[in-house]
Biotite code that builds the C-alpha atoms (Angstrom):
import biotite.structure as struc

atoms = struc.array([
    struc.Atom([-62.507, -187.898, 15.405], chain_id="A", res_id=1, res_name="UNK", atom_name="CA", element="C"),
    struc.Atom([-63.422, -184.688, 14.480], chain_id="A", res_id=2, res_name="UNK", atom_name="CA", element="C"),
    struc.Atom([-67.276, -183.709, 14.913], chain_id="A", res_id=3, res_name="UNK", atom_name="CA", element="C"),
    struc.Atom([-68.870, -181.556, 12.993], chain_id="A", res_id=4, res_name="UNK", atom_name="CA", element="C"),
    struc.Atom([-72.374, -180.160, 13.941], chain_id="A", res_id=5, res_name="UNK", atom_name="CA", element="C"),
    struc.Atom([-75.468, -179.832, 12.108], chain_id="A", res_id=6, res_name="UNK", atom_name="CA", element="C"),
    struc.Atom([-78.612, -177.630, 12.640], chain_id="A", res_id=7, res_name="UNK", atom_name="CA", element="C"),
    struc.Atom([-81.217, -179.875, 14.444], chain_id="A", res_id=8, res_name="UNK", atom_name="CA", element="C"),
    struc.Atom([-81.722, -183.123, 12.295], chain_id="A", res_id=9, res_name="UNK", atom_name="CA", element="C"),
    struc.Atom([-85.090, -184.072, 14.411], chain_id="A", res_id=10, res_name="UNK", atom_name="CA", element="C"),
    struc.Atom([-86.937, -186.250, 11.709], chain_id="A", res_id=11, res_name="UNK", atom_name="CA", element="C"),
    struc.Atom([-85.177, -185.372, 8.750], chain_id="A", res_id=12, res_name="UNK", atom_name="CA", element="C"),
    struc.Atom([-84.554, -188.160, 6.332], chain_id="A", res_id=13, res_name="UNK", atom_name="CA", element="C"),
    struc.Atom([-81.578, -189.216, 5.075], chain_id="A", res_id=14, res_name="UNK", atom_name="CA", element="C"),
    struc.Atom([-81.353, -188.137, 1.493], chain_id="A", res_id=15, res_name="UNK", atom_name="CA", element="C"),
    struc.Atom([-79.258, -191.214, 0.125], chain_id="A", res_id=16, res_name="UNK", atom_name="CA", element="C"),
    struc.Atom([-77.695, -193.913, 0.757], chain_id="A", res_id=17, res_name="UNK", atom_name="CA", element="C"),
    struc.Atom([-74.125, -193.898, 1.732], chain_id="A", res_id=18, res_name="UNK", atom_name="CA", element="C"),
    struc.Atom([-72.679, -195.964, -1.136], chain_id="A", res_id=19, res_name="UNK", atom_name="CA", element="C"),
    struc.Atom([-73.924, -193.497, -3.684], chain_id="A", res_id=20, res_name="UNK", atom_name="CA", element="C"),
    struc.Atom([-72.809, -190.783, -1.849], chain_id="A", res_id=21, res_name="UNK", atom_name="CA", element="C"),
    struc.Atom([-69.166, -192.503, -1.660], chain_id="A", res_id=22, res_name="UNK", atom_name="CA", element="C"),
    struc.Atom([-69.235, -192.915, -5.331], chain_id="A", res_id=23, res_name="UNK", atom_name="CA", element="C"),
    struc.Atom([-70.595, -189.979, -5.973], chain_id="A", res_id=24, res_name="UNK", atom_name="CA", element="C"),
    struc.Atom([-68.031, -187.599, -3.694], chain_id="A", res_id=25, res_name="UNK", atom_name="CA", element="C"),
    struc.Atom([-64.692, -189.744, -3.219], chain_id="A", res_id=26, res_name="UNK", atom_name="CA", element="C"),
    struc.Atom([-62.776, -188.624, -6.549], chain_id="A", res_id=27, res_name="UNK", atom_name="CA", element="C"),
    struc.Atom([-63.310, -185.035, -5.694], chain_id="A", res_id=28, res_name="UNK", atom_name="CA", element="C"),
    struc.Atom([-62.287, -185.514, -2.005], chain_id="A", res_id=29, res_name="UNK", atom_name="CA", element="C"),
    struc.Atom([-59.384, -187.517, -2.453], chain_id="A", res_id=30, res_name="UNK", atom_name="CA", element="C"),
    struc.Atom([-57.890, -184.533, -5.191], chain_id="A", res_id=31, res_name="UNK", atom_name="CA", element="C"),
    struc.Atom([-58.586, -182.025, -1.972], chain_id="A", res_id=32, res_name="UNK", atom_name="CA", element="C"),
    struc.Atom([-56.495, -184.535, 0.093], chain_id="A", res_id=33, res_name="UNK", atom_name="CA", element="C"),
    struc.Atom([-53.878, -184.441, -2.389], chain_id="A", res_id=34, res_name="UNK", atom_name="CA", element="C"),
    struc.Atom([-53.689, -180.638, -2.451], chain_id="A", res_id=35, res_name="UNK", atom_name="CA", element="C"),
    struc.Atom([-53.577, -180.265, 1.291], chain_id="A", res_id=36, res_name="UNK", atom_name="CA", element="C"),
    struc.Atom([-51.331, -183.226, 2.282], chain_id="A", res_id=37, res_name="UNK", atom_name="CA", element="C"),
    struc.Atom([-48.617, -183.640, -1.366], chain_id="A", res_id=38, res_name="UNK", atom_name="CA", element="C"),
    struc.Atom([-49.092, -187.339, -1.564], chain_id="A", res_id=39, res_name="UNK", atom_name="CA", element="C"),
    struc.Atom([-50.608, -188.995, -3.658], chain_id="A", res_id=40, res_name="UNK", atom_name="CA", element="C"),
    struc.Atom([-51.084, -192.430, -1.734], chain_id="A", res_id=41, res_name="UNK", atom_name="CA", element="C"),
    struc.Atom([-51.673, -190.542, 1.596], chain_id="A", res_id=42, res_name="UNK", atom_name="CA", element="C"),
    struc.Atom([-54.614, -188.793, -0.256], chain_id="A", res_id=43, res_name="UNK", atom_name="CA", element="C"),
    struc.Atom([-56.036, -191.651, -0.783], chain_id="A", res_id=44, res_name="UNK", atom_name="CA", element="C"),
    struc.Atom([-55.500, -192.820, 3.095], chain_id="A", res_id=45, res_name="UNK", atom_name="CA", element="C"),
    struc.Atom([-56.896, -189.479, 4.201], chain_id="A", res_id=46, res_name="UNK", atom_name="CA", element="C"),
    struc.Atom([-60.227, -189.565, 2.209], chain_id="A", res_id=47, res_name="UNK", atom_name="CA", element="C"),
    struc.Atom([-61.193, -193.276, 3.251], chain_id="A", res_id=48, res_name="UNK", atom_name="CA", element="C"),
    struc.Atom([-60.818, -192.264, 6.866], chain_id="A", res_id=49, res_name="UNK", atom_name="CA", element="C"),
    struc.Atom([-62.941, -189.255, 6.028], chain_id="A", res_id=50, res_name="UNK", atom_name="CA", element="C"),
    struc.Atom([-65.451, -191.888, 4.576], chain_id="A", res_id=51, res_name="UNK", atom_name="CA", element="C"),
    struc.Atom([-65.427, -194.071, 7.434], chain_id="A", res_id=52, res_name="UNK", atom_name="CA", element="C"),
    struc.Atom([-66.034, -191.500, 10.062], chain_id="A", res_id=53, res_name="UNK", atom_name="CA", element="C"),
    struc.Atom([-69.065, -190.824, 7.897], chain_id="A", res_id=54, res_name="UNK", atom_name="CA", element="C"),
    struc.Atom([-70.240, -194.578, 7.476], chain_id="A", res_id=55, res_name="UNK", atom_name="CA", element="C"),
    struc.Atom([-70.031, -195.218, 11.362], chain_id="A", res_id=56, res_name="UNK", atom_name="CA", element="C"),
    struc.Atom([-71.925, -191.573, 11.420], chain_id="A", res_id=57, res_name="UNK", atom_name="CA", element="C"),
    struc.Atom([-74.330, -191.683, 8.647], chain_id="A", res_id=58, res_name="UNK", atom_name="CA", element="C"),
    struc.Atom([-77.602, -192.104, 10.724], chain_id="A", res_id=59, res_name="UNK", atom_name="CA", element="C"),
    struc.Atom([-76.605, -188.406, 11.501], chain_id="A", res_id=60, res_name="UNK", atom_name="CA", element="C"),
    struc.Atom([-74.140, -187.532, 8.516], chain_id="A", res_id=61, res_name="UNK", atom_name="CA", element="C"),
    struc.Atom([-76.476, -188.672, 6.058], chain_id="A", res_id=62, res_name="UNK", atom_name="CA", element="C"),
    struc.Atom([-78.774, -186.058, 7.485], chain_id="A", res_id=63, res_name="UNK", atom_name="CA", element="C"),
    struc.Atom([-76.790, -182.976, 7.207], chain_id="A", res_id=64, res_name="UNK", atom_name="CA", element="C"),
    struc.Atom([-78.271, -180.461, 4.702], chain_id="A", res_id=65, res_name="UNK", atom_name="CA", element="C"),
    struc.Atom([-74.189, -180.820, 2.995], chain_id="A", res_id=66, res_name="UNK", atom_name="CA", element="C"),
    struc.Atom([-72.519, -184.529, 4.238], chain_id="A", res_id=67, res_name="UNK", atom_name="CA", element="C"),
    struc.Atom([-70.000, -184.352, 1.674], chain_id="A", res_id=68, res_name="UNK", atom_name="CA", element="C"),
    struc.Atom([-68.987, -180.141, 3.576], chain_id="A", res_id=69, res_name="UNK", atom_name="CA", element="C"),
    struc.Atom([-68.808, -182.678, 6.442], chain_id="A", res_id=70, res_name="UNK", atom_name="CA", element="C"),
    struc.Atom([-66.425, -185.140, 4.816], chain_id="A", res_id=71, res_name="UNK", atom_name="CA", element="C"),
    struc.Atom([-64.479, -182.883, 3.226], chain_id="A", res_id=72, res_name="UNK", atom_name="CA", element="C"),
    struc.Atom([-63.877, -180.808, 6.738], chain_id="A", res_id=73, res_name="UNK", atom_name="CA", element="C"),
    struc.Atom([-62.980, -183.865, 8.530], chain_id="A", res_id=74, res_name="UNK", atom_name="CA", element="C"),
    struc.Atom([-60.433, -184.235, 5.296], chain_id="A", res_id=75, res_name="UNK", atom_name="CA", element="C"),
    struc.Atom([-58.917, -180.805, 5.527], chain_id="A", res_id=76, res_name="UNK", atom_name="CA", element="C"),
    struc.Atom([-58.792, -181.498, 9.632], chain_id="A", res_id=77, res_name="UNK", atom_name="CA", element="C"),
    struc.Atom([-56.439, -184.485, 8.803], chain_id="A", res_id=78, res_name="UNK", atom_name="CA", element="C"),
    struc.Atom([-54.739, -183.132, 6.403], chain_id="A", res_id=79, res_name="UNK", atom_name="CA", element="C"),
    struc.Atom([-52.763, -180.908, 9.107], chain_id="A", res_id=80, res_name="UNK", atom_name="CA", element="C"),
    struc.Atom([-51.317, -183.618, 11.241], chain_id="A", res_id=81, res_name="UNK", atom_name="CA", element="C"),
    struc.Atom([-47.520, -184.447, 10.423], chain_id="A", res_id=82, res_name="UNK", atom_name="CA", element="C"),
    struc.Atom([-47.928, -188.077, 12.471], chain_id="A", res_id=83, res_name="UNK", atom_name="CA", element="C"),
    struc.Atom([-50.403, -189.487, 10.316], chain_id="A", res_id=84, res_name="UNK", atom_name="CA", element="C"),
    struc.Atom([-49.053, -188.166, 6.848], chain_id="A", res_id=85, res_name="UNK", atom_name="CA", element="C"),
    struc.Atom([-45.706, -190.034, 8.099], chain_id="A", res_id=86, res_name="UNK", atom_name="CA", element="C"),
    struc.Atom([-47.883, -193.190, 8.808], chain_id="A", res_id=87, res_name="UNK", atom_name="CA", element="C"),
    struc.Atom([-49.836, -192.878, 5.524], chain_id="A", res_id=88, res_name="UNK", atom_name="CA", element="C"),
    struc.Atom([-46.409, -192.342, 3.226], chain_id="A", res_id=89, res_name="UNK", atom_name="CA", element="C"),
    struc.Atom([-45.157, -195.891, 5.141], chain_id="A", res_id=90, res_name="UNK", atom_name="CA", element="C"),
    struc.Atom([-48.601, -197.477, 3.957], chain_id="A", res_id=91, res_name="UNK", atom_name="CA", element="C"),
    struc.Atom([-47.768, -196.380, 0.879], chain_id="A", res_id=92, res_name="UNK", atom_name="CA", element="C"),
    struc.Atom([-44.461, -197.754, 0.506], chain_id="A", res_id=93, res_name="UNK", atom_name="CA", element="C"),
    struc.Atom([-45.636, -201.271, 1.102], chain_id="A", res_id=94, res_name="UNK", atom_name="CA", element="C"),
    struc.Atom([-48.668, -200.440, -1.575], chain_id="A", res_id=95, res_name="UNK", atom_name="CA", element="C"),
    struc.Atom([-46.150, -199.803, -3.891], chain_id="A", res_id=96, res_name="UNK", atom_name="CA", element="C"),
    struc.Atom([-44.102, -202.846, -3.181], chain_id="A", res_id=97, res_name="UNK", atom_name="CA", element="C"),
    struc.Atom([-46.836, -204.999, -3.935], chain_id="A", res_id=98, res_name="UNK", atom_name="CA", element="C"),
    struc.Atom([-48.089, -203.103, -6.837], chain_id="A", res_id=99, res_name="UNK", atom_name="CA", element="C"),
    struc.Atom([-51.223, -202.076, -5.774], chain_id="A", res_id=100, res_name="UNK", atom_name="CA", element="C"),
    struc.Atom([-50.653, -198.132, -6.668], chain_id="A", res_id=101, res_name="UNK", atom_name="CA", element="C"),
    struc.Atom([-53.588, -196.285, -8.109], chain_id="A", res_id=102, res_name="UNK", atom_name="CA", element="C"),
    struc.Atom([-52.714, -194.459, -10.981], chain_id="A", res_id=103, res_name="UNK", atom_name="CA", element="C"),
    struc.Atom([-53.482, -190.906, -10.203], chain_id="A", res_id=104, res_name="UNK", atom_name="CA", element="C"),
    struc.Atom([-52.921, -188.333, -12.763], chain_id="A", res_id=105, res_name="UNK", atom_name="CA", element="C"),
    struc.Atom([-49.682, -186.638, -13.092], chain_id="A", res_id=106, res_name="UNK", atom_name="CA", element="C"),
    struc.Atom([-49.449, -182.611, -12.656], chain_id="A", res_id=107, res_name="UNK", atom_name="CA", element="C"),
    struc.Atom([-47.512, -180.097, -14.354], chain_id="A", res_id=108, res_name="UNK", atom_name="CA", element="C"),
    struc.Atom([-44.105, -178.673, -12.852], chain_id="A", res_id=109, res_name="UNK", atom_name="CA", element="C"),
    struc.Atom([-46.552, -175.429, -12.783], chain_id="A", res_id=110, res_name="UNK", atom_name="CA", element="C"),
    struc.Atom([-49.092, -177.141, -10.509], chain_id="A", res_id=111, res_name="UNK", atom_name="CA", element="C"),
    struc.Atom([-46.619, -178.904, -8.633], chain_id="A", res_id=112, res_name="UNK", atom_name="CA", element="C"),
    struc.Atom([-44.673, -175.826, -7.695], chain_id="A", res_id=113, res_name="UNK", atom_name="CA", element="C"),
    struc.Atom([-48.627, -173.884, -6.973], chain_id="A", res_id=114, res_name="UNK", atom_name="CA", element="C"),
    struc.Atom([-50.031, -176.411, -4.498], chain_id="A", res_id=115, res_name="UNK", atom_name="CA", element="C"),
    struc.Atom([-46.261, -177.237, -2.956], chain_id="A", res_id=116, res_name="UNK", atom_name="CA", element="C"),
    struc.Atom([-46.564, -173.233, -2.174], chain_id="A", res_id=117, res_name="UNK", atom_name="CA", element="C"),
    struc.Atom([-49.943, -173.545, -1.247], chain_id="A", res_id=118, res_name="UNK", atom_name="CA", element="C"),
    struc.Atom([-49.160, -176.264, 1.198], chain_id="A", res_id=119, res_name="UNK", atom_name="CA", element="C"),
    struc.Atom([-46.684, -174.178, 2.958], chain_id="A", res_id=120, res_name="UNK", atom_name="CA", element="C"),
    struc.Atom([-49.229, -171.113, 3.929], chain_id="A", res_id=121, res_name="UNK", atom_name="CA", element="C"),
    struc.Atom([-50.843, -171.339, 6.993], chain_id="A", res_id=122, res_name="UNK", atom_name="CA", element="C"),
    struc.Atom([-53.424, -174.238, 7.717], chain_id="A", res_id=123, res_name="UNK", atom_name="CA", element="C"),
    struc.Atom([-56.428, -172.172, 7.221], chain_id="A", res_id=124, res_name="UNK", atom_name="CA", element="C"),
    struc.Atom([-55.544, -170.187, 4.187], chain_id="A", res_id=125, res_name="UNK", atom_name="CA", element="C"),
    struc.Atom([-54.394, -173.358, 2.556], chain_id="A", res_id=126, res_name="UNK", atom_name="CA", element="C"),
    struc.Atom([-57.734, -175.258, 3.144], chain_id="A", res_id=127, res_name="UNK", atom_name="CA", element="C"),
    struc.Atom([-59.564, -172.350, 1.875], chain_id="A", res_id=128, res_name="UNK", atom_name="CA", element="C"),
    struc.Atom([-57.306, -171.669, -1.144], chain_id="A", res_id=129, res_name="UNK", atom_name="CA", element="C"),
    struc.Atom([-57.702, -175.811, -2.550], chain_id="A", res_id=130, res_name="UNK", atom_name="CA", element="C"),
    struc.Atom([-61.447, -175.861, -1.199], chain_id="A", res_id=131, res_name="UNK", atom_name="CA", element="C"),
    struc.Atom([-61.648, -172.327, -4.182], chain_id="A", res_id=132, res_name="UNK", atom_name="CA", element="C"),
    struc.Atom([-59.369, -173.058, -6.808], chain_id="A", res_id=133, res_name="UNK", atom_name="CA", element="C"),
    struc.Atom([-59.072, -176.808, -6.700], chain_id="A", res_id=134, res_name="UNK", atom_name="CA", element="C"),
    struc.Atom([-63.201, -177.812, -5.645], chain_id="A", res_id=135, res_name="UNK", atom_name="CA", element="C"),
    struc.Atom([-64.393, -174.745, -7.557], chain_id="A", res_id=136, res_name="UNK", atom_name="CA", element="C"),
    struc.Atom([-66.123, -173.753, -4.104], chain_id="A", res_id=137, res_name="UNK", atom_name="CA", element="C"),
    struc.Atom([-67.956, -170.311, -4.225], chain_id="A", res_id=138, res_name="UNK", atom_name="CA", element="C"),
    struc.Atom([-66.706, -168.139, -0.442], chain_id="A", res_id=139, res_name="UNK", atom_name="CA", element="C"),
    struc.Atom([-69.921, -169.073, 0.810], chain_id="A", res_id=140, res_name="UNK", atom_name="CA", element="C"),
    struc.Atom([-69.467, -173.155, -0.148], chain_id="A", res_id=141, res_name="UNK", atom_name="CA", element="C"),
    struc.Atom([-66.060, -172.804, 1.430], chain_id="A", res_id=142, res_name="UNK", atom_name="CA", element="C"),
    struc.Atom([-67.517, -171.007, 5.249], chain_id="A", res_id=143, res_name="UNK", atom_name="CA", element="C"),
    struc.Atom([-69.868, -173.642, 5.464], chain_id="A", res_id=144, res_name="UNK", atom_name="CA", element="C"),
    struc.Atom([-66.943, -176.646, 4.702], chain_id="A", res_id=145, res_name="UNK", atom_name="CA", element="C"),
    struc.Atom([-64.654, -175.376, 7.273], chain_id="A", res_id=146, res_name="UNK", atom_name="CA", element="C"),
    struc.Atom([-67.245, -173.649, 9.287], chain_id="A", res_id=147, res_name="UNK", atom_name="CA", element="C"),
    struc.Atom([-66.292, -170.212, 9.288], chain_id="A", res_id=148, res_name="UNK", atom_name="CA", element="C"),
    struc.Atom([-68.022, -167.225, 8.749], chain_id="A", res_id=149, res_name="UNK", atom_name="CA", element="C"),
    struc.Atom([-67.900, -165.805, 4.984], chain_id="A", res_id=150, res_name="UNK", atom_name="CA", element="C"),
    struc.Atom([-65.419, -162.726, 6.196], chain_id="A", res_id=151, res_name="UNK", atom_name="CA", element="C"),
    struc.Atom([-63.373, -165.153, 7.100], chain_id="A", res_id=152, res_name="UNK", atom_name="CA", element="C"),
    struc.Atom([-63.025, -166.899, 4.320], chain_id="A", res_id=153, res_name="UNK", atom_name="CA", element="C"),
    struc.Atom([-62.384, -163.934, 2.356], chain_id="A", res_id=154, res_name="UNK", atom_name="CA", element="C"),
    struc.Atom([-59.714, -162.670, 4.612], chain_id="A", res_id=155, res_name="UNK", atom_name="CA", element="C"),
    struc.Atom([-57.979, -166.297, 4.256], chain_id="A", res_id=156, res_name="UNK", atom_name="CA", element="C"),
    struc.Atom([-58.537, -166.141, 0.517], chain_id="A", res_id=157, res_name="UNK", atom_name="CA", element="C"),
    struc.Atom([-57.201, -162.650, 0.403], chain_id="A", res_id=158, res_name="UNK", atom_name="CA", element="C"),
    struc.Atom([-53.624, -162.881, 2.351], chain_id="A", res_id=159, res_name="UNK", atom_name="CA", element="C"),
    struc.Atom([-53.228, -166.759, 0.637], chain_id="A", res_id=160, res_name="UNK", atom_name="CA", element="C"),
    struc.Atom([-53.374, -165.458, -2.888], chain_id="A", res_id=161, res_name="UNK", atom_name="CA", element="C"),
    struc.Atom([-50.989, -162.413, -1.784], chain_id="A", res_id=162, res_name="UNK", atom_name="CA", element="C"),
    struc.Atom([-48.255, -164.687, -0.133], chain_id="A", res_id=163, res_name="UNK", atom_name="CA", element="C"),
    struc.Atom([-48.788, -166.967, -3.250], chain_id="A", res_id=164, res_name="UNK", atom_name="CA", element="C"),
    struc.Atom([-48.194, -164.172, -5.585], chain_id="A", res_id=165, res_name="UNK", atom_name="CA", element="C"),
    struc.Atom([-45.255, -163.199, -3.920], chain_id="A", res_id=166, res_name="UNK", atom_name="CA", element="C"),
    struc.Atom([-43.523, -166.488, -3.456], chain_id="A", res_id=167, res_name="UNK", atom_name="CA", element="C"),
    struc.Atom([-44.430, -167.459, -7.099], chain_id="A", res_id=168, res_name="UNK", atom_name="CA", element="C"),
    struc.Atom([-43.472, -164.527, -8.526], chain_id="A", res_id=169, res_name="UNK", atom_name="CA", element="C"),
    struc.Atom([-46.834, -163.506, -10.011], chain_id="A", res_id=170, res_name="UNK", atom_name="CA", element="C"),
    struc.Atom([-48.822, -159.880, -10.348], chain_id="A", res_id=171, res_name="UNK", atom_name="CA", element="C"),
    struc.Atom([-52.021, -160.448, -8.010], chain_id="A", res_id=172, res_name="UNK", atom_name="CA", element="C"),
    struc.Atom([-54.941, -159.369, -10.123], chain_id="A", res_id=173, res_name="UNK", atom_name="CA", element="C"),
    struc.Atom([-57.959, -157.724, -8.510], chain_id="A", res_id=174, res_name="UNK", atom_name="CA", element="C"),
])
């Protein structure tokens, strides 16, 4: 599971409890698992194991200054592996079958096309580009999600919005 590191947590309380939290953050992660992985049902997959690495972790998670940066870099960690996604979509299937699907809500052609292009830059660039456009994440917000320094979020930010211009057919705007 991936492990993400915090500055030393000593005494610090835990500022919630992890059921509000849940509430609170699983909408907006599940839409980044969306953008990073295409499927719907698999976003859904991807965001409760997020969540659960962070219940069985929460004595420390719930201590970090940003849990839900935690959560939402374990998400965009499991987002890149092509095993699991195929694992999720077969979950999925038998969801479906037994009508249990969660209406999710339906994108335009427009955004389909976008985050279909933005799913086939490079790992990195696409985690930064949804963590921006789609979480409304400020370069800074973004470093500290993936753990990066700011430059290199910018860089990522940079050549992601010129190969998406380019494949979509778009003038970049400065």
């Amino acid at each position: 599971m991936p492990q993400a590191e915090s500055a030393d947590v000593g005494s610090v309380e835990i500022s919630e409890r992890f059921e509000d939290f849940y509430e609170r953050e699983f909408a907006a992660v599940v839409g980044l698992a969306y953008a990073l992985s295409g499927s719907r049902s698999g976003a859904e997959d991807l965001a409760q194991e997020a969540f659960l690495a962070a219940h069985r972790r929460w004595d420390d998670v719930g201590r970090f200054e940003r849990p839900d940066a935690w959560v939402r870099r374990v998400v965009a960690n499991l987002s890149v592996s092509n095993v699991r996604r195929r694992v999720v979509e077969a979950k999925a299937y038998a969801r479906i079958a037994m009508g249990s699907g969660e209406n999710l809500p339906e994108l335009s052609a427009d955004d389909v096309e976008f985050w279909r292009a933005v799913r086939s830059l490079p790992r990195r660039q696409s985690q930064v580009v949804a963590l921006h456009y789609l979480e409304d994440m400020s370069v800074l917000e973004v470093a500290r999600v993936l753990d990066m320094a700011e430059g290199t979020v910018k860089k990522h930010l940079h050549d992601g919005r010129a190969t998406l211009a380019s494949r979509l057919g778009v003038e970049e705007s400065e």
